[in-house]
N, C-alpha and C positions, 0 to 999 in steps of 0.2 A: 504493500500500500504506500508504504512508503518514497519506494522506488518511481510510483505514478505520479505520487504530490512532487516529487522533486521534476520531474518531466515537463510541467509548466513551466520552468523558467529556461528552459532552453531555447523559446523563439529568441531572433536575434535582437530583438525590439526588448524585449523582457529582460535577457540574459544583461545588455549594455547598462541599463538602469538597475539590477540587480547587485550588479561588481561595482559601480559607481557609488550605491548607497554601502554597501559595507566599507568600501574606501572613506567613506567620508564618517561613516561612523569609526572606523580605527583611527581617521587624526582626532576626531570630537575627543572620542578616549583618550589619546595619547596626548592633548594639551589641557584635558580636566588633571588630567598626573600633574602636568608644570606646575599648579596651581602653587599647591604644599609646598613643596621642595625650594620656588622663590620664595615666598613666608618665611620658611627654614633660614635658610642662605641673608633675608634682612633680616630678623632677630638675631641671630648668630653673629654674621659677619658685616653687614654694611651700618647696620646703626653703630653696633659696639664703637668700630673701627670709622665712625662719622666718614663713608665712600659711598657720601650724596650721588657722586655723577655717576656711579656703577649702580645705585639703589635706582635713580632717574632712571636709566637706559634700562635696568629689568621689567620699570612698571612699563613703559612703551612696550617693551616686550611683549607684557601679559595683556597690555591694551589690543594689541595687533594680535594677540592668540585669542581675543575676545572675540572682535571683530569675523575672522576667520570663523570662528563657530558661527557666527550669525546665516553667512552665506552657506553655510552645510548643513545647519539647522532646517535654515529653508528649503534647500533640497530634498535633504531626508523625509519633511514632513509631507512636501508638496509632488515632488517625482517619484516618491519613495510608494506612499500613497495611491500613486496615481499607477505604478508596476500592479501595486494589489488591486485595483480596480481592472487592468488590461488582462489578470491573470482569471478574475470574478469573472470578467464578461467571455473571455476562452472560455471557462468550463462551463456557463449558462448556454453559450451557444455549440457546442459538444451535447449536452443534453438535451436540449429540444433539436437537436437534429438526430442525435439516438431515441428519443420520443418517438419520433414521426418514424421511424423504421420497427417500431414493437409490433409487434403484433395483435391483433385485437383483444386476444386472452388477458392482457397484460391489465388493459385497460378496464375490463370487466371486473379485476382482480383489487385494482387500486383508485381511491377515491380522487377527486380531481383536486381539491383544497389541501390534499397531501401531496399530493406532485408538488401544488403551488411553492408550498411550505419549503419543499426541496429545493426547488429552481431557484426560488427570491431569499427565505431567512437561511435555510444554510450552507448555501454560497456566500453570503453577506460575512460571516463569520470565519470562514476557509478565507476570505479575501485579506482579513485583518490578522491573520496568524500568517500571512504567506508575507506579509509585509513588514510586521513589526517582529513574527518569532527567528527567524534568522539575527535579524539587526540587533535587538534585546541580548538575545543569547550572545552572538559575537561581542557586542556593545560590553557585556557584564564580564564575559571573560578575558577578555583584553584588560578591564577594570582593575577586576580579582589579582588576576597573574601578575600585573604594572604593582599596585598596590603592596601583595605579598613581597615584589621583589625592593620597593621602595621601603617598606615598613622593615625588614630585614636587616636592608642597608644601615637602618635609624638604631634598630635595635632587636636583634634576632630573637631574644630568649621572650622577650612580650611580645611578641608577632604571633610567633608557636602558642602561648596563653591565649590572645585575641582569637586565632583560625581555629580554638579547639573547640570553637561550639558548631563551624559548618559540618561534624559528622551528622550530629543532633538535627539541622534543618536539611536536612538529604535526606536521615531514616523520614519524618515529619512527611515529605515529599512522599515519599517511595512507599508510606502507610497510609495514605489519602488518595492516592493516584486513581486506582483502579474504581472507588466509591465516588470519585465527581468524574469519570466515563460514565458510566454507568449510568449513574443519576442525569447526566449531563444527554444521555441518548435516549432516557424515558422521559424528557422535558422534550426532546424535539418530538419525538411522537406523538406525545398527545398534542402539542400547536400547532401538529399536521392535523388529528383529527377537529382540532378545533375551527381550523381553518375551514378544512371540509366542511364542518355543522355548519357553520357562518355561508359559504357560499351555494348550499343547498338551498337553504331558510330564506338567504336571496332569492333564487332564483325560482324557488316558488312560495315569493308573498302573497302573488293573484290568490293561488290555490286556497294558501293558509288565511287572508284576510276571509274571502268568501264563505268557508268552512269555522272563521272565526275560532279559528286555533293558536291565536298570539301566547295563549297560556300553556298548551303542550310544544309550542315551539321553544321558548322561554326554559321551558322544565328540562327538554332535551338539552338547552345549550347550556345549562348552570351544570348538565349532567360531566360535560366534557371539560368546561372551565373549570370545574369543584377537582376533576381530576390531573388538569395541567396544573392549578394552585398545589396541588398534592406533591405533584412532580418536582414541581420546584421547589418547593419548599423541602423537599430532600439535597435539593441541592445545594440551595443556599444554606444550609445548615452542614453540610460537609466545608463546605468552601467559607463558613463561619469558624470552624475547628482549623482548618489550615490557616487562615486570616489569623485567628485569634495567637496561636501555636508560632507562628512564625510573626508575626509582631512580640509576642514574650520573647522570641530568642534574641530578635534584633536591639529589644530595650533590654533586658539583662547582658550585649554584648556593651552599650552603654556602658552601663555599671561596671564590667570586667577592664574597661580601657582606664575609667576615670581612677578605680582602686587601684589597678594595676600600676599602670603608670604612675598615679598619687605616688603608690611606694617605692616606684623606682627613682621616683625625682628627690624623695627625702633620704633615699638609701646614696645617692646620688652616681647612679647606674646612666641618668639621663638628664641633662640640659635642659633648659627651660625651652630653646629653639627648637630643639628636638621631639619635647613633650607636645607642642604647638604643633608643628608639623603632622608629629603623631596620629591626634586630636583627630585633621584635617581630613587626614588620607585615610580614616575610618569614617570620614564621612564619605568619600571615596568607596570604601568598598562595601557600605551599609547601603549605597543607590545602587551597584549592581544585584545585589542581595533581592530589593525590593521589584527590580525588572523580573528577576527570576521570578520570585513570587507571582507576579502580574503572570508574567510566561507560562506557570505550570495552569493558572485557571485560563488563559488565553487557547494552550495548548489542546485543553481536553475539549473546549467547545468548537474550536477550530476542527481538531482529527475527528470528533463526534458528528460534525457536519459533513467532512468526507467520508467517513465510512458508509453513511447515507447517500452520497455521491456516486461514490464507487459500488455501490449496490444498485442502484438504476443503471448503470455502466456496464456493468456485468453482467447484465441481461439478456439476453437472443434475442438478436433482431433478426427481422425475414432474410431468409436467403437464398437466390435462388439456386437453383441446381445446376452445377457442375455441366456447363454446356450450354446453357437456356438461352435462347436466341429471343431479337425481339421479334415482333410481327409485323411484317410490311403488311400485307395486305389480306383482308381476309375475305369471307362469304358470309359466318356468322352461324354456321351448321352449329349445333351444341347436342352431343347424347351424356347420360348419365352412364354409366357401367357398372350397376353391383356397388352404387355407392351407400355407405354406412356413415354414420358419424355421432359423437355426442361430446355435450359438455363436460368435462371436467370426470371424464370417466364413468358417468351417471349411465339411467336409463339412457338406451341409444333412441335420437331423436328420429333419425333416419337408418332403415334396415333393408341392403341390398335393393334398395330404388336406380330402373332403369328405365327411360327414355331417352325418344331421340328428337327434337326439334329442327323441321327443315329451316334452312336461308330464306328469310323475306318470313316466314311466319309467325303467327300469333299465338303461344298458348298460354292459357291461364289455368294454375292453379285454385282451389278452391279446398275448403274442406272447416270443420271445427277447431277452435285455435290449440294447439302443441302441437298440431298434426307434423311439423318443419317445414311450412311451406316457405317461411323469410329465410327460415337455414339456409334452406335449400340453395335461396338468391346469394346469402352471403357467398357459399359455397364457388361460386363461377366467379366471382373475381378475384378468389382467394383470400376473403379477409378469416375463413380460418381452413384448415387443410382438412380434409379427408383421413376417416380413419382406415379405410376400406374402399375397395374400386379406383377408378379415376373418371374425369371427364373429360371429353374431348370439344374441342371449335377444329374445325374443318377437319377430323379425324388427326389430330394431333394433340395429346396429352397435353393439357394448361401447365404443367409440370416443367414440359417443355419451354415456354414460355419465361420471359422477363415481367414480372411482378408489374414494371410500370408499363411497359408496352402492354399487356396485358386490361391492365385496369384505364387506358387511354382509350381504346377501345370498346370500352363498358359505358353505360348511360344510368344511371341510376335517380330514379324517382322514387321518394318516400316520403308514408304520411307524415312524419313527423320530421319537417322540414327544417335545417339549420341553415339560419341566415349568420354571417359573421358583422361584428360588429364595424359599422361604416356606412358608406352610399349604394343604393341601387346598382349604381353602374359597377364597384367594387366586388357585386354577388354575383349580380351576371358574368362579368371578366372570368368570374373561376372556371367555367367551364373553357377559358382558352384565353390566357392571361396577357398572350402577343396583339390579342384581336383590337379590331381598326374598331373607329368609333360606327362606320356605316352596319359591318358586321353583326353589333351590338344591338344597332336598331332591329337591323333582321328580325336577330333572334329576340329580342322582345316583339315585336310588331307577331312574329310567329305565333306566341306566346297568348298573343291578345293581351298584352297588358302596356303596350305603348303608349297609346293613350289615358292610361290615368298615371303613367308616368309626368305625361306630359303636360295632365293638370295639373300638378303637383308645383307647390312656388319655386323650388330648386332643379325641377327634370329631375333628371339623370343624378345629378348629387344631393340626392335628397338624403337624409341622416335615416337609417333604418332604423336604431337604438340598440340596444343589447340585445342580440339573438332577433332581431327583428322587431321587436316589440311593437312598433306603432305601426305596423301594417296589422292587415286581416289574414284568418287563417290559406283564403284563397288568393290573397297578393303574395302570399308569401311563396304558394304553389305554384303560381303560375311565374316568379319569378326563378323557381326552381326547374321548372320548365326550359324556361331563356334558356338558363345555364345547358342544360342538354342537347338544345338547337344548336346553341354556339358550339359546342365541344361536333357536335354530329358523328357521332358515335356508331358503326355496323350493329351494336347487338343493344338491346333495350329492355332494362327490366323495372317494373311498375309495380312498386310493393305497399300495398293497401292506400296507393295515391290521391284517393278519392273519397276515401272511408269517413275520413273526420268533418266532411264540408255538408251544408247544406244543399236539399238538394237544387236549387236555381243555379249557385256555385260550382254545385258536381255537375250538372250539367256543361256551364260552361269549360271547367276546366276538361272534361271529358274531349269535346271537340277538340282543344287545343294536343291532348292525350294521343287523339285518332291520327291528327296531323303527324303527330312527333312519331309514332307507329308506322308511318307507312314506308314502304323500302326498308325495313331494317325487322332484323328477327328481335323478336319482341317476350319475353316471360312477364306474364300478370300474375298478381297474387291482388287476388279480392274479394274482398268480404260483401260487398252489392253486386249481386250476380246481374242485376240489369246492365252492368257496364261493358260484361264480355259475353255477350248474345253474341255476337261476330267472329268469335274467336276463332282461327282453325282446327283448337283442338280443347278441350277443356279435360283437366286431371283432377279427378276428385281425392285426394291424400288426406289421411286420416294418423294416428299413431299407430296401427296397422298397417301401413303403407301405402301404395297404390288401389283405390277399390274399382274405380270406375274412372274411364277414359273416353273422347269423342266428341261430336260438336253438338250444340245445346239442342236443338231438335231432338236429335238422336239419343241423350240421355235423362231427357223429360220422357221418349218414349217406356224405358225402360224400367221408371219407374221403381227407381234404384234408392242410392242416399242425393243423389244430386237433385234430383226430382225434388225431395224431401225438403233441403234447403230451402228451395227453391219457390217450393209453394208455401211455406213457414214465412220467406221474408215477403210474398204477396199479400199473405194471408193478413202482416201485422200491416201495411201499405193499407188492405185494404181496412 
């Protein structure tokens, strides 16, 4: 893990700002040393000895070592800072670009307000260990070692007295380490899930004001918050015991210098300049002391962030197989072969299901809901694999195929439509992100929704709001639509596209539906059997599998389960 966090500062960019700031944190070090030792040098020698012009020319000295820190100071705070933001925004953009290659399971697996949690707050904290823990650490030991060897010089036998309490703040260290990890990775977990609660309870207040559940929303988020409070509160009470523990050592190392030395100066083992100096360069080495301190709580919320990191990281993303060509051009033929499949190892949803859908045709699925008829859809662009069988487009295994060539080629309508948040024109682009602005028209115009684009005070850059909000369920469809004209896609699959709208709505988006249908092989999955009378082929799928196949005349006659539907949703019509 280690070896990976170190791998960010290899960009050239990173690495030059990297070596720059530890340079300039070894002279900061090496002229906070000068400090004492002039001190030293005038009590000692320049006052005694009244050598004004040699005492003058040191304090310039030390004025010009003043100085000098100022521009390294700024450095370190401002480019030093700025390496740990360039190295933050690396690994954020590493991970949403390993995001977008997971696979669907993944997503189904993990909530969205804990991804967030990941991507924003422990990066945030990886960003500030990646910047101040090298520098700290270097900074304190450069300190340490200058010090010991300064303190030495002054007087060996209290130097050995002073350093003999860092074994004490190391064991302190090395007995608290492992309980603020710990603690420190059960706080991020639950302000992953609390993120989660928070961005769910957004994103359905319609739901919850309607239903008038402000008080079980409330009870659920005190439930999550009662438990990150929990979290933390372990934590801060470990990292109160280190706090506490290591401030006792640093104020009893006080005490050790004041008594010590006291007796060495009336024993007179040491000089009054010397005592001074002494003093000094224990304050010297009690500021790298206190860096380490900061360092060891810095360090466990920093690595606790990356472990987190590198857990989404190490993830399987899709891949395709060894050979998978893209797809220049196709027909859009689609069979099933003996295909199986299920979630998570459960009942299987789908069991040895085979069809064959010609090029240019229409079929739609149909049946009671678990039957798998959306699997099914997932199934053909591969947003999850087969456990059993394969499928074929123009008698070539999808397997064969590249992932994106593959899903370029796919048209996908669903009822429950995702707008992204932005303009019009923004939603439609997605189905073909190069396309000209006439293009755009088209496929709106296609769409039949031009025109109340067009009323609209902004056109085209009208602000849709979060997930679309201030449209209607049928603007939002029918802008869904655009997107598919635009992209124009050989194969088209229509998954309960129609189901949620009213029916004047479903009527109109239907036309638009029939339009977008023709030339191109087409799979329907629909819950209003009035939509696919036309079909070439209707499949009635159940969790049984396959019962009843053929076109709607023909399986009214038969007076089957399709029939049954069929005259059930007349029945409630009429």
């Amino acid at each position: 893990m280690l070896k990976k966090f170190i791998s960010y500062y290899k960009p050239k960019e990173i690495k030059k700002k990297f070596i720059l700031d530890m340079v300039c944190a070894f002279v900061i070090a090496i002229c906070d040393l000068f400090y004492p030792m002039i001190t030293r040098n005038i009590i000692n020698i320049y006052v005694p000895n009244q050598q004004l012009s040699t005492m003058i020319t040191w304090l310039v000295i030390l004025g010009l070592i003043y100085l000098l820190k100022v521009g390294l100071n700024y450095y370190i705070t401002y480019y030093g800072h700025m390496m740990g933001v360039k190295m933050q925004s690396n690994m954020r953009r590493d991970m949403f670009e390993h995001l977008q290659d997971l696979p669907f399971v993944f997503f189904d697996e993990n909530k969205t307000g804990s991804l967030t949690s990941r991507i924003v707050n422990d990066l945030m904290d990886i960003s500030e260990l990646a910047h101040h823990g090298p520098e700290d650490l270097f900074i304190s030991l450069v300190m340490l070692i200058g010090s010991f060897i300064a303190l030495a010089s002054i007087n060996l036998p209290l130097t050995l007295i002073v350093f003999s309490v860092v074994p004490f703040l190391v064991w302190l260290v090395m007995k608290l380490r492992i309980r603020m990890s710990d603690s420190s990775m059960e706080t991020r977990e639950t302000i992953g899930e609390v993120n989660a609660t928070i961005e769910n309870s957004i994103s359905g207040i319609r739901v919850s004001k309607a239903f008038s559940n402000k008080e079980s929303e409330i009870q659920k988020f005190e439930h999550y918050n009662y438990k990150f409070q929990n979290a933390r509160g372990k934590y801060y009470k470990v990292m109160a015991e280190f706090n506490v523990g290591s401030s006792f050592i640093m104020d009893f190392l006080n005490i050790l210098v004041l008594s010590a030395g006291g007796a060495f100066f009336f024993k007179g083992y040491i000089n009054f300049g010397d005592f001074a100096a002494f003093i000094l360069y224990i304050g010297n080495f009690l500021n790298p002391i206190r860096k380490l301190v900061a360092f060891v709580e810095q360090y466990q919320s920093g690595i606790s962030g990356f472990k987190r990191y590198t857990e989404i990281m190490e993830k399987e993303v899709e891949a395709d197989e060894p050979g998978a060509r893209d797809i220049e051009a196709i027909e859009g033929e689609i069979k099933f072969d003996d295909v199986s499949f299920s979630y998570d190892n459960h009942k299987e949803v789908l069991k040895d299901i085979s069809f064959n859908i010609e090029a240019g045709k229409t079929v739609a699925f149909v049946g009671p809901s678990g039957g798998g008829k959306t699997t099914l859809c997932h199934l053909i662009p591969r947003f999850y694999e087969t456990e059993a069988g394969n499928i074929y487009i123009d008698g070539t295994s999808i397997k064969d195929f590249t992932r994106k060539s593959l899903r370029k080629n796919i048209g996908i309508v669903q009822q429950d439509v995702f707008l992204f948040t932005g303009t019009i024109r923004d939603n439609i682009q997605c189905g073909k992100f190069d396309a000209t602005e006439e293009e755009i028209i088209h496929a709106a115009k296609m769409a039949n929704i031009h025109d109340l684009i067009m009323s609209l005070p902004d056109d085209y850059d009208t602000y849709v709001g979060e997930r679309g909000v201030k449209l209607s369920g049928g603007q939002k469809q029918r802008i869904s639509i655009a997107r598919v004209f635009l992209k124009n896609p050989p194969i088209l699959i229509l998954d309960e596209a129609t189901s949620a709208l009213d029916n004047a709505t479903e009527l109109m988006i239907q036309n638009s539906l029939d339009e977008l249908s023709r030339g191109r092989t087409t799979v329907v999955v629909a819950h209003r059997l009035s939509t696919i009378k036309n079909a070439d082929e209707i499949i009635v799928i159940t969790d049984k599998g396959i019962q009843e196949r053929g076109r709607h005349d023909d399986l009214l006659t038969q007076n089957g389960e399709y029939a049954e539907l069929y005259n059930s949703q007349f029945k409630n019509i009429a």
